[in-house]
C-alpha positions as CSV (number, residue, x, y, z in Angstrom):
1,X,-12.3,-4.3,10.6
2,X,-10.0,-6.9,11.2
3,X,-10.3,-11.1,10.3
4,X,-8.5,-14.2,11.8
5,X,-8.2,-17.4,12.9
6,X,-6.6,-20.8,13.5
7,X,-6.1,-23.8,13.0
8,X,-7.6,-26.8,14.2
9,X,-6.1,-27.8,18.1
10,X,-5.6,-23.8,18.8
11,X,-7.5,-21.0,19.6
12,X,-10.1,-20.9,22.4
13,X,-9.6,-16.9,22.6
14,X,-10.8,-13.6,20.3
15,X,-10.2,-10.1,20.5
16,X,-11.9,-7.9,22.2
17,X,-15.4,-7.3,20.6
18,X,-15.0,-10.4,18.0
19,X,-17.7,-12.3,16.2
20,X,-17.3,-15.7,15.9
21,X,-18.0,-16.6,12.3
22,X,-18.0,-20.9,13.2
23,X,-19.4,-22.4,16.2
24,X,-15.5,-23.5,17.3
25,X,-14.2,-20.2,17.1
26,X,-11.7,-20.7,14.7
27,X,-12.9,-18.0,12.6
28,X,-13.5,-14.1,13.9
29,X,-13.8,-11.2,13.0
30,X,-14.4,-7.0,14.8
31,X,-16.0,-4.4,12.9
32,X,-18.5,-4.0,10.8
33,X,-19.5,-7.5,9.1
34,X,-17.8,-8.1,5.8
35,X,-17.6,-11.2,5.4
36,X,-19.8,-14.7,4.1
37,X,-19.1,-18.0,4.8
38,X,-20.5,-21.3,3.2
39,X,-20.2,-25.0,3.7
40,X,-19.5,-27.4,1.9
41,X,-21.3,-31.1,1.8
42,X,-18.2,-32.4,3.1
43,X,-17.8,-30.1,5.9
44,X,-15.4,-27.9,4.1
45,X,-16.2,-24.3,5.2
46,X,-15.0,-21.4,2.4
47,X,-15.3,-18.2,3.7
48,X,-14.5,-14.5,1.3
49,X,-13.4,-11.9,3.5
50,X,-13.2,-8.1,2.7
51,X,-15.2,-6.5,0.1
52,X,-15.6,-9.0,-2.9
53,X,-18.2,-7.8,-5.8
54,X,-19.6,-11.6,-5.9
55,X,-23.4,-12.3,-5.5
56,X,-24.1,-14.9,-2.9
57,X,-24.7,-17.5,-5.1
58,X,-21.7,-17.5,-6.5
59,X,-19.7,-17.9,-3.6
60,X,-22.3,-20.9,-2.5
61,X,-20.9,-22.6,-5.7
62,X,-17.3,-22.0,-4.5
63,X,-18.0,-24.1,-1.8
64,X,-19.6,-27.4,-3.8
65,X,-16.2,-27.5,-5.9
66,X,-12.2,-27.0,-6.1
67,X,-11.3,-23.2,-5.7
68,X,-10.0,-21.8,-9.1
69,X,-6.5,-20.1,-8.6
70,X,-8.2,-16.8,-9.4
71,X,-10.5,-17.0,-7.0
72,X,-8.6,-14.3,-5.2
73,X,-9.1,-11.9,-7.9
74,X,-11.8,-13.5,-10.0
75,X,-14.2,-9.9,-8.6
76,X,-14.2,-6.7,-8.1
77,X,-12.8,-5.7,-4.4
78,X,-9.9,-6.6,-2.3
79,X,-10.2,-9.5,-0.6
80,X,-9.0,-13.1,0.7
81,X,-10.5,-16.9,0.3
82,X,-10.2,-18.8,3.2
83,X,-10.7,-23.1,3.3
84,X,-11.0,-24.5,6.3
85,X,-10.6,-28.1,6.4
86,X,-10.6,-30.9,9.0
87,X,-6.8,-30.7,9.2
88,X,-5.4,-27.7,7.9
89,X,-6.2,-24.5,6.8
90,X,-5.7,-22.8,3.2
91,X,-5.5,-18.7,2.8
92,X,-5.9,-17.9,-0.6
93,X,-4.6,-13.7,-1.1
94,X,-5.3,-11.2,-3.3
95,X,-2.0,-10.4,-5.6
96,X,-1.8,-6.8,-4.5
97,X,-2.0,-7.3,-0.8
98,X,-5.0,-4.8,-0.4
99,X,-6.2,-7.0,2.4
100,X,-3.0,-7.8,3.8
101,X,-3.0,-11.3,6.1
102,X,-0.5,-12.3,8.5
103,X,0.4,-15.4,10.4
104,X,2.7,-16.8,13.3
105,X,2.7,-19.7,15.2
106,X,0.7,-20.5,18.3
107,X,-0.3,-23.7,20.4
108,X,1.5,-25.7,18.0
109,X,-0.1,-24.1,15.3
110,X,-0.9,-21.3,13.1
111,X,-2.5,-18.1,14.3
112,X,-3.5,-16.0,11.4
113,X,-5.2,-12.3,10.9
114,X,-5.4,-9.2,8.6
115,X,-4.4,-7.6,11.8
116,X,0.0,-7.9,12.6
117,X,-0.8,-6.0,16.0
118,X,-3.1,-8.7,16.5
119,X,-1.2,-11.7,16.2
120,X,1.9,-9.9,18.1
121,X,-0.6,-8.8,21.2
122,X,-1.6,-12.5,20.8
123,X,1.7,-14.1,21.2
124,X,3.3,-11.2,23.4
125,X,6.2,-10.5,20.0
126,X,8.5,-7.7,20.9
127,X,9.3,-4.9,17.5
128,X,11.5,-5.9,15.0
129,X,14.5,-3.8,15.0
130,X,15.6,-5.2,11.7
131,X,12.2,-3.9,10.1
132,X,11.9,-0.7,11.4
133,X,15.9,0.3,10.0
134,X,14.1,-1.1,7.2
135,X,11.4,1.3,7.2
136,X,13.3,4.1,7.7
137,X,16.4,3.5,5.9
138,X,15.3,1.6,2.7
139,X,11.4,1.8,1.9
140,X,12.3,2.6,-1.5
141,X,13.4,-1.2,-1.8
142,X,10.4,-3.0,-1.1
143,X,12.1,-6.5,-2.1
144,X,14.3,-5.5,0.9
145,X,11.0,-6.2,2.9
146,X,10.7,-10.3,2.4
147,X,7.6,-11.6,4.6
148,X,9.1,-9.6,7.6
149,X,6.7,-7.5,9.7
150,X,7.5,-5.1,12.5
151,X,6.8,-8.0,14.9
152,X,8.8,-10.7,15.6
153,X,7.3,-13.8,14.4
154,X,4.7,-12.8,13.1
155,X,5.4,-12.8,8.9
156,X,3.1,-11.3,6.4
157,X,1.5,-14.1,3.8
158,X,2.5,-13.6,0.2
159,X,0.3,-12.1,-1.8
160,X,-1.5,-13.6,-5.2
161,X,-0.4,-16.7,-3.4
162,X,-2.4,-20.0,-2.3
163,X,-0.7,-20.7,1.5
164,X,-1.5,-24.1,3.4
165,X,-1.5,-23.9,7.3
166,X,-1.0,-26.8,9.0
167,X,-0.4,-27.8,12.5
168,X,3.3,-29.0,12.9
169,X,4.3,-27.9,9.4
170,X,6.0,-24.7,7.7
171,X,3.9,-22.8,5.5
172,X,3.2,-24.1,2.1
173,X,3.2,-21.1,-0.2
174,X,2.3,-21.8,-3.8
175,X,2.3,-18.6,-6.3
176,X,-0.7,-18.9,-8.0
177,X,-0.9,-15.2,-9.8
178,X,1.6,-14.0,-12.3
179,X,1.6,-10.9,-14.3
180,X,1.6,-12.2,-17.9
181,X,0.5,-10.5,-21.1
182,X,-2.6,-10.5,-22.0
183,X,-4.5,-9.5,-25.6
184,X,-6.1,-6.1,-25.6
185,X,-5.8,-2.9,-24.9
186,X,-4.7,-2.0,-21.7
187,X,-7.0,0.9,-21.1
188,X,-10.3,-1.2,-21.9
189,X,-9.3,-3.8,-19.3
190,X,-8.4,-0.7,-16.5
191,X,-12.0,0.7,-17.5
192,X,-13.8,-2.4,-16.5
193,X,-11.9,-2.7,-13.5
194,X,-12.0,0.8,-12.4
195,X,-15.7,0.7,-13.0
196,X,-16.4,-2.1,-11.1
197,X,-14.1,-1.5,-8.2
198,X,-16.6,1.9,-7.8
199,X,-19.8,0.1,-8.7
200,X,-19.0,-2.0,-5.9
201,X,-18.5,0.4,-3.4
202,X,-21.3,2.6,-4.5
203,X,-23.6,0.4,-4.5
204,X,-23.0,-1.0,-0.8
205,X,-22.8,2.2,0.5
206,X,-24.9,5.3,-1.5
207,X,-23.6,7.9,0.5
208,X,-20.5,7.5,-0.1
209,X,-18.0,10.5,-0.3
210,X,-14.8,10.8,-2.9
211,X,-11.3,12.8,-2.8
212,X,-11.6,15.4,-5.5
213,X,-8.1,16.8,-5.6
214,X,-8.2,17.9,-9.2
215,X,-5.8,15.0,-11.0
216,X,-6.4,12.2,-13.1
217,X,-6.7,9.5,-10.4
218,X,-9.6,11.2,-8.1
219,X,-11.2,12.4,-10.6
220,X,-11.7,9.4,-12.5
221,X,-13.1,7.8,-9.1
222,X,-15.2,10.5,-8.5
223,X,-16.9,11.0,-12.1
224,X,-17.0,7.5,-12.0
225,X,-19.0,7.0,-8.8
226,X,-21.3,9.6,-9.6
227,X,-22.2,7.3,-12.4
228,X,-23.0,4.9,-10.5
229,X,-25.0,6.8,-7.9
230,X,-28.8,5.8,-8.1
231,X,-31.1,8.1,-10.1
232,X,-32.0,11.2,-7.7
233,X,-28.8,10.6,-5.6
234,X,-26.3,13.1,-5.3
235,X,-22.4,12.5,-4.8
236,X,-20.5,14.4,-2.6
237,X,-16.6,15.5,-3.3
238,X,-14.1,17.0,-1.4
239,X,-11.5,19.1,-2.3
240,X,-9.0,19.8,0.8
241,X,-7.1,23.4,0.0
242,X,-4.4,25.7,2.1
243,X,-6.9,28.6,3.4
244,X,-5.0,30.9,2.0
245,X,-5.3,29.2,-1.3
246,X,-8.6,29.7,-3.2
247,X,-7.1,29.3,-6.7
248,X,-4.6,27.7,-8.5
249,X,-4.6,24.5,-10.3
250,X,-5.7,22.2,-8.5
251,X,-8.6,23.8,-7.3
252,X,-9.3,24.6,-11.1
253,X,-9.2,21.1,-12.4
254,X,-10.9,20.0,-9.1
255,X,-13.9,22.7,-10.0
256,X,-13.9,21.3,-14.0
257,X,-14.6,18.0,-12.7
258,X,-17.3,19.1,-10.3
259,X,-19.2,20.6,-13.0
260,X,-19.0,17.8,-15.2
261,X,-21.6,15.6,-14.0
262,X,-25.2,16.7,-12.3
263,X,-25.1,14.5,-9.4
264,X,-22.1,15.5,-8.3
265,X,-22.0,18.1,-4.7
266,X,-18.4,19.9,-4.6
267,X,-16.8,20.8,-0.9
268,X,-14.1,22.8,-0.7
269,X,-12.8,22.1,3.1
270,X,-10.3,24.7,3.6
271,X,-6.8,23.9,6.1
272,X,-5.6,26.0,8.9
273,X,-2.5,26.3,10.5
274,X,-4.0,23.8,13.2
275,X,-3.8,21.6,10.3
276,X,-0.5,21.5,9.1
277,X,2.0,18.2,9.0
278,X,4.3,17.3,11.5
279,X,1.2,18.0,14.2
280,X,0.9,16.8,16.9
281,X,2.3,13.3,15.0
282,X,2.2,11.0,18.3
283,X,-1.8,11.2,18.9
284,X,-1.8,8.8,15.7
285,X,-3.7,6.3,16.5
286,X,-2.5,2.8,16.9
287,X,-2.2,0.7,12.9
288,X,-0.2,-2.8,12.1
289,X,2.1,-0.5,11.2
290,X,3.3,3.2,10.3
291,X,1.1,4.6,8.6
292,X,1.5,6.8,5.5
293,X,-0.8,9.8,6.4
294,X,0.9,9.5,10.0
295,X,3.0,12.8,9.4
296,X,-0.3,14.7,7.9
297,X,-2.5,13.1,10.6
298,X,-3.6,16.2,11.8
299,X,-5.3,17.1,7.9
300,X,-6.5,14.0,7.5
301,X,-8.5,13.8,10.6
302,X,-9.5,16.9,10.2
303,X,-10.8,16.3,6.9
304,X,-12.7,12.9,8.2
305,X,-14.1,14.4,10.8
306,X,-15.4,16.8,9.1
307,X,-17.1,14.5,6.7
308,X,-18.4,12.1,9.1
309,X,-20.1,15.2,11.0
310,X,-21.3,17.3,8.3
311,X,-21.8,14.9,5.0
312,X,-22.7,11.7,7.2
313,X,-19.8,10.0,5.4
314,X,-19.4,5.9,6.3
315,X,-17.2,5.1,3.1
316,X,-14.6,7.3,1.3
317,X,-12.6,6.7,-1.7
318,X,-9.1,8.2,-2.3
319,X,-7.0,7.9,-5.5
320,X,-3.9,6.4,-3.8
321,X,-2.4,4.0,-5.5
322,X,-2.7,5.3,-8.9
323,X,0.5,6.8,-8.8
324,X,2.2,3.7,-8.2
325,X,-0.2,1.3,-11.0
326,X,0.1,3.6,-13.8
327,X,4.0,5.0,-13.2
328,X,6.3,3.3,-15.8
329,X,9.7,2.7,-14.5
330,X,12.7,4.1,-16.6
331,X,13.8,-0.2,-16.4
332,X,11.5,-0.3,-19.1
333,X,13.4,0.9,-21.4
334,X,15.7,-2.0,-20.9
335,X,12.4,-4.2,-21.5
336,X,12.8,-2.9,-25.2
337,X,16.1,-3.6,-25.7
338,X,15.8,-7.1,-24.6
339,X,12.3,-7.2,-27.0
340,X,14.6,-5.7,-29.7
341,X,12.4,-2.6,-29.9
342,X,15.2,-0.8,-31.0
343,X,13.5,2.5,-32.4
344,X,11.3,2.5,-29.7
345,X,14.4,2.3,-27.3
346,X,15.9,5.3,-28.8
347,X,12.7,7.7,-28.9
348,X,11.6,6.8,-25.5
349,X,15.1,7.2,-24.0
350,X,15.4,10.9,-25.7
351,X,12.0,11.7,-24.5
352,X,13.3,10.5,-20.5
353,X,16.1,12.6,-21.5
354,X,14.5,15.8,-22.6
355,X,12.2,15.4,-19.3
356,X,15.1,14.9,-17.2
357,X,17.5,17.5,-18.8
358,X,20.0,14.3,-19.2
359,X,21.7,13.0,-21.9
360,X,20.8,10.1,-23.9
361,X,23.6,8.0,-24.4
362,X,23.9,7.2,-20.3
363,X,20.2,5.7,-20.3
364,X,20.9,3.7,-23.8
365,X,24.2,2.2,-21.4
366,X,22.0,2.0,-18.4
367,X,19.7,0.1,-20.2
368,X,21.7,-2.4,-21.9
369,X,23.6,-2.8,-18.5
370,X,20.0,-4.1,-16.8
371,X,19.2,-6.3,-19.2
372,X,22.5,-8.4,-17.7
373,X,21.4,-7.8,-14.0
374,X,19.1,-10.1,-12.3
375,X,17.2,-9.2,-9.2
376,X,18.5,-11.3,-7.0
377,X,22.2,-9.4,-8.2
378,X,21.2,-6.1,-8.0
379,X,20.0,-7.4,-3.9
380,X,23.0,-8.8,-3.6
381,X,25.0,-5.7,-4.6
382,X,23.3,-3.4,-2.7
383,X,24.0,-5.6,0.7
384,X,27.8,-5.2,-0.6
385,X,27.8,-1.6,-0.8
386,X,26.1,-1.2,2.2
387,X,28.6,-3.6,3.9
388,X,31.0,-0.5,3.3
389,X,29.0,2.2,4.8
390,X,28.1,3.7,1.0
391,X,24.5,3.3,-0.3
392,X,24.9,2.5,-4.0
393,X,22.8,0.3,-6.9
394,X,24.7,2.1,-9.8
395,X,24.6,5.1,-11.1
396,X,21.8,6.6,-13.2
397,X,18.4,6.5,-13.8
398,X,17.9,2.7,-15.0
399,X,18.1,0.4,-12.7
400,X,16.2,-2.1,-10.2
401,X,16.5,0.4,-6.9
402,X,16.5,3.9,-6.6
403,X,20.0,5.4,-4.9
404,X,19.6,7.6,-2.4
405,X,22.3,7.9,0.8
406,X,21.7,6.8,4.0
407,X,21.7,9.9,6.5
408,X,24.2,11.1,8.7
409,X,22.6,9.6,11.9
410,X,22.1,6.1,10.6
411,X,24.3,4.1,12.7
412,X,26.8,1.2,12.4
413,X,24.6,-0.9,13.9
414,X,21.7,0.3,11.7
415,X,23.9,-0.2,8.5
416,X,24.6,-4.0,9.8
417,X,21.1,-4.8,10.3
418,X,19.9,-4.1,6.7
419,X,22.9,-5.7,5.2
420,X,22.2,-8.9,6.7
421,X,18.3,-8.4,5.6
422,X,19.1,-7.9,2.0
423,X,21.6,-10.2,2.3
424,X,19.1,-12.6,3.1
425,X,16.3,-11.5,0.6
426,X,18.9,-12.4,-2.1
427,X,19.1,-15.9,-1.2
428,X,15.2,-16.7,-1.9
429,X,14.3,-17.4,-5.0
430,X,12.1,-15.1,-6.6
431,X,8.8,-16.0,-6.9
432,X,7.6,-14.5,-9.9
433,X,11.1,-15.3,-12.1
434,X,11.0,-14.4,-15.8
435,X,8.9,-11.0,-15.8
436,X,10.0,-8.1,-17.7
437,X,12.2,-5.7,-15.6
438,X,9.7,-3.0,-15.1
439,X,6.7,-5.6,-14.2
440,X,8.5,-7.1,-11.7
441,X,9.6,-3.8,-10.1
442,X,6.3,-2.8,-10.4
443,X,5.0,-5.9,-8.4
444,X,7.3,-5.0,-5.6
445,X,6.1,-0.9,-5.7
446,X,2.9,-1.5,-5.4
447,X,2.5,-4.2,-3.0
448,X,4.3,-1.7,-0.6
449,X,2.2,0.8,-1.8
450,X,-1.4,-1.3,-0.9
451,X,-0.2,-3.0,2.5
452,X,1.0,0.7,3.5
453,X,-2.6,1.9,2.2
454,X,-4.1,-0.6,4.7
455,X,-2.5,1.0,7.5
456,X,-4.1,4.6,6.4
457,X,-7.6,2.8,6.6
458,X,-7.1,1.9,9.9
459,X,-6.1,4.8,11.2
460,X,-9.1,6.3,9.0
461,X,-11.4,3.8,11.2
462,X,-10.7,5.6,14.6
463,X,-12.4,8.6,12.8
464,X,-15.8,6.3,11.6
465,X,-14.8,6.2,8.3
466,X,-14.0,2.9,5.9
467,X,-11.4,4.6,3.3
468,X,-11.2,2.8,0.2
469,X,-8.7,2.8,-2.3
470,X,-9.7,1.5,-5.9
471,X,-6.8,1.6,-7.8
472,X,-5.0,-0.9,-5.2
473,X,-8.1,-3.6,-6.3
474,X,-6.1,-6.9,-7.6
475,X,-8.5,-6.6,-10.4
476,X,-6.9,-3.0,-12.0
477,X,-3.4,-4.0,-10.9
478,X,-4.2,-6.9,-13.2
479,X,-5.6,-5.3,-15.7
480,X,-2.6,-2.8,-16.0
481,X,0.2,-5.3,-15.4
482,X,-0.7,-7.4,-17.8
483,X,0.2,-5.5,-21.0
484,X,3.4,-6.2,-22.6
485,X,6.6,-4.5,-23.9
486,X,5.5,-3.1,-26.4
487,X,2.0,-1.9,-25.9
488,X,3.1,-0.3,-22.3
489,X,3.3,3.9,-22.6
490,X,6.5,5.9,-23.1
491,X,7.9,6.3,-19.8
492,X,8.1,10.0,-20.2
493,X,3.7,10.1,-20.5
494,X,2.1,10.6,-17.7
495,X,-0.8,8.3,-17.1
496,X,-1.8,8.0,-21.3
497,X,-3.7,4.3,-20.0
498,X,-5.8,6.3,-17.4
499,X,-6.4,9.4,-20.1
500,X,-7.8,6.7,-22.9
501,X,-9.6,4.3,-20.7
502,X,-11.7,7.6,-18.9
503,X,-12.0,9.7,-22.3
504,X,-15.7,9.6,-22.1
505,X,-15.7,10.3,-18.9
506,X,-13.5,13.3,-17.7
507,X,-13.5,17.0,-19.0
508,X,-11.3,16.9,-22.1
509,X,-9.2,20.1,-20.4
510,X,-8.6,17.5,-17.3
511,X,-7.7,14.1,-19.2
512,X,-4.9,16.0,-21.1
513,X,-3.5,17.1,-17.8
514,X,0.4,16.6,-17.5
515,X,1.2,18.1,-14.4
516,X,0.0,17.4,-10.1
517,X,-0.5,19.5,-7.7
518,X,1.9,19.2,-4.8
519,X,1.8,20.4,-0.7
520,X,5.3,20.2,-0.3
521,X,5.5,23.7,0.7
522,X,3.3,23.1,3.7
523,X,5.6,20.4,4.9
524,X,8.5,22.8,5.2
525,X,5.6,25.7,7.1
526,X,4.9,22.3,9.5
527,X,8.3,21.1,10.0
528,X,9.7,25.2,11.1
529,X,6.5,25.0,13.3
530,X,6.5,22.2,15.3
531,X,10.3,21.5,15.6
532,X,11.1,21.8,19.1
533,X,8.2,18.9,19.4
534,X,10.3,16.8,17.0
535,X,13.4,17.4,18.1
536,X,12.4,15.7,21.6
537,X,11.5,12.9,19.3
538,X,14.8,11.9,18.5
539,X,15.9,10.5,21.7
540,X,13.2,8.2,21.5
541,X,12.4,4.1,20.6
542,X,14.8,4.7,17.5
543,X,17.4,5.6,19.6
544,X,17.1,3.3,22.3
545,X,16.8,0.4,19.7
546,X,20.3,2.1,18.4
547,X,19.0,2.8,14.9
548,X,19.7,6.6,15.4
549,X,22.2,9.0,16.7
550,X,19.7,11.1,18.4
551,X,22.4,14.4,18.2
552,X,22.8,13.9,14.3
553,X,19.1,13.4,13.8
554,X,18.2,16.5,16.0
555,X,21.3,18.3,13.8
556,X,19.6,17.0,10.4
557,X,16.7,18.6,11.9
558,X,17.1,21.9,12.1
559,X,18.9,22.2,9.1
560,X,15.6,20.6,7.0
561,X,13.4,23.6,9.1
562,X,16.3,26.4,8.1
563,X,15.0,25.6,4.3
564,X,18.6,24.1,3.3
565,X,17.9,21.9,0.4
566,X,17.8,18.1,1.0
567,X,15.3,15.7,1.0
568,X,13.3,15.0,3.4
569,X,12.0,11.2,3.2
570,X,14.5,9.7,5.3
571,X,13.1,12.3,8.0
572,X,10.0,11.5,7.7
573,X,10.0,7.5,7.6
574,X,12.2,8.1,11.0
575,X,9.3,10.2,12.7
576,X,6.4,8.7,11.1
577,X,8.0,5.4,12.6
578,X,9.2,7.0,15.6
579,X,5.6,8.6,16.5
580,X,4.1,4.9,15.7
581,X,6.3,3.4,18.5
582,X,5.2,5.3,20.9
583,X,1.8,4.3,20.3
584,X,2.0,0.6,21.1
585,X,3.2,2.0,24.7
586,X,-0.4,3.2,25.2
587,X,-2.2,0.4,23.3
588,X,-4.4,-1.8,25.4
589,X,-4.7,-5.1,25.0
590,X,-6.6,-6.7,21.9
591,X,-7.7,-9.8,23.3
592,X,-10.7,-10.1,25.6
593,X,-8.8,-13.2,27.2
594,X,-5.7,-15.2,27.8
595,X,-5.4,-18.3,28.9
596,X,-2.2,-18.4,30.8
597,X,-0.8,-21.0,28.0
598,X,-1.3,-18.9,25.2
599,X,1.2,-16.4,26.2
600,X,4.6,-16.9,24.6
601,X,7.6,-15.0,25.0
């Protein structure tokens, strides 16, 4: 499903298999219908795109008033408020970027769409080398990121943000969502939102099928939908194992959670060697951009597939995202020294210690040494040190970036790219100043993590099925954010929020689970097996944009399938974004029609 539009003076032309929403064609959208539009007296046409728990009459109201500067978050869902007025056009985004929008100038105005591919087809935009050596060689620095997308031109919208088109005119970006505390528990305000992020989805589509991996995150979904499921209905759970793996446990907690609830039908859907990552990675199919299950395509198609065919599933939820909402960054222990939590410092440090097998004193200097570094510092910084060919934010655990080296086979050219790009990040002033250290990192994280997300549900869409993410709803990212210093969990707790606010809900055995399940050992089986395949793949688009010294990424290669230790994200942002490429070679165009003016260079 994909939305756009333009603003007044452009347009004229949709994609391929677009409904007109208005009779002038300035607003479209493909796929199945989710979205409702209302007027306004004065001609004033608000339109809520995406899924949005709001009852009709509600968003007829929106229409006979001002918008409030929640309105973007105001429900349940993930989803965006458009205005369109006589002369402009104002985009109101949800704060997590669940439902991503995009925008670049056309016609002497502003084309915009939850679609990047779109809007580059539209205006013929070439790649943008600069963002894909960000993709590869920094995606653990978000900030890094800016509005850029892997089109040139084309820039992403900011999200919790209320953005004015306007023929002629820049963008006028207002930031109307900030993460500030808020009284309460946190885990009563992630129930409600939890609960009706699932209500919502249940309720639009009954037959609806949940992950079930066995953790915290799925199964909360999971329990929680079959709740919701109408008396007599039945909910149906998959749990994906290795064939040769019918214990363990995973498939233990999975099983607990299964028999929890009546209503609730497990699957177990077991994988095959035909199955395993790194397969066949270039039959992806085509997303805005790479997308995270690109490099376990094969097992996640597989998996959809399979229930589209045999359970009749239309809607899925998975519990991605809850990783990134409910992690607390080791920065917040510089949160409590600046809050003068002093005691709390100290026990929360030694428990990071103990965890880590570190010593104490380091994080109590780490921390004290954040508290003096701004973000816009720790940017500039990094753009130093990679000014001199060596990858370093400081040393330790605390601190606004992770450190980890470029590769080998980045090249000089590569290096200088992201330089400039952080470099430039830097310079803009941040717009959500004055947050604690671990919000605002936390802002970053998981906006990366949801706009990613949205590229997995696209390329779930090629197999029928609308995936669905709860945890990435504005409303639980608010709910979560919002709790301050001192009420936030130890760092070195895993998920206490989720465990408190689901205590009536999951198996007592399950909700005191400290430890995940992991398939890393499969990625090692896939990489040995299909290496020749992806050693071809280094003289590719990376190389030929010069991001890559095809011989050093082909060395690094075969080292990772001999089982020498290392790790192995750099490799697989670099063929995840390699095998994405490749696909807009064999894309077809997604615009029904072109007038000869609209095509721009």
């Amino acid at each position: 499903m994909i939305f756009g539009g333009f603003t007044r003076g452009c347009g004229g032309v949709r994609p391929a298999g677009a409904t007109c929403l208005r009779p002038d064609g300035l607003l479209w959208q493909t796929g199945t219908p989710s979205a409702r539009s209302f007027s306004s007296p004065d001609g004033v046409q608000v339109a809520v795109l995406g899924w949005c728990g709001a009852a009709d009459a509600e968003l007829r109201s929106l229409a006979r008033r001002p918008l409030p500067e929640d309105v973007s978050w105001q429900w349940s869902g993930a989803y965006a408020v458009v205005e369109q007025h006589e002369q402009h056009t104002v985009v109101h985004t949800d704060p997590a970027g669940a439902l991503p929008l995009y925008a670049t100038r056309y016609e002497g105005g502003w084309a915009w769409s939850s679609s990047a591919r779109a809007l580059a087809d539209l205006t013929d935009a070439d790649v943008d080398p600069v963002r894909v050596a960000i993709a590869v060689f920094l995606p653990h620095v978000p900030a890094a990121v800016g509005t850029r997308t892997f089109f040139t031109g084309v820039q992403q919208l900011p999200p919790g943000a209320r953005i004015e088109l306007t023929a002629g005119r820049d963008l006028r970006c207002e930031t109307v969502w900030r993460p500030d505390h808020a009284p309460g528990p946190a885990h009563h305000r992630l129930r409600s939102a939890l609960e009706g992020a699932v209500r919502l989805r249940a309720a639009a589509d009954p037959d609806l099928t949940c992950d079930l991996s066995g953790g915290l995150d799925s199964s909360s979904l999971t329990l929680l939908a079959a709740r919701a499921q109408p008396d007599g209905g039945a909910l149906n759970a998959v749990t994906i194992h290795p064939a040769s793996q019918t214990d363990g446990a995973d498939l233990t907690y999975a099983r607990l959670a299964a028999a929890h609830h009546p209503r609730l039908v497990h699957h177990l859907l077991p994988l095959g060697a035909e199955h395993l990552p790194y397969t066949d990675i270039t039959a992806v199919p085509v997303t805005d951009e790479p997308a995270p299950s690109t490099l376990t395509r094969a097992r996640l198609e597989g998996q959809l597939r399979w229930m589209h065919d045999k359970l009749g599933s239309r809607t899925h939820l998975t519990g991605d995202g809850g990783d990134s909402v409910l992690f607390v960054p080791a920065a917040h222990l510089a949160d409590l020294l600046r809050h003068r939590l002093y005691r709390r410092t100290a026990a929360e440090a030694a428990g990071w210690a103990r965890l880590r097998h570190s010593p104490v004193f380091p994080l109590l200097c780490e921390a004290r040494a954040l508290i003096r570094t701004s973000r816009a510092h720790a940017l500039a910084g990094l753009a130093t040190s990679l000014e001199r060919g060596v990858l370093s934010t400081g040393q330790g655990d605390v601190r606004w970036f992770p450190t980890l080296p470029l590769p080998r086979w980045a090249t000089a050219d590569a290096v200088g790219m992201l330089s400039n790009a952080v470099h430039q990040v830097a310079t803009v002033a941040d717009p959500l100043p004055g947050l604690d250290i671990a919000v605002r990192i936390l802002v970053d994280e998981i906006r990366e993590v949801a706009r990613t997300a949205a590229a997995d549900t696209q390329l779930a869409a090629a197999s029928g099925i609308e995936l669905h993410n709860p945890f990435l709803d504005p409303r639980v990212l608010d709910a979560v954010l919002r709790t301050e210093a001192r009420a936030r969990p130890p760092v070195h707790a895993y998920k206490p929020v989720l465990a408190r606010a689901m205590a009536d809900v999951l198996p007592e055995a399950l909700a005191s689970r400290t430890t995940k399940g992991s398939f890393n050992a499969d990625h090692y089986t896939g990489l040995r097996a299909n290496l020749p395949q992806l050693q071809h793949l280094a003289d590719g688009r990376l190389a030929a944009l010069g991001l890559v010294d095809p011989a050093a990424l082909r060395g690094h290669l075969a080292q990772a399938a001999a089982g020498i230790p290392m790790s192995l994200a750099p490799l697989e942002q670099a063929l995840a974004t390699e095998a994405w490429l490749r696909t807009l070679d064999r894309t077809a165009s997604t615009w029904s029609s072109k007038r000869e003016g609209d095509r721009h260079g």
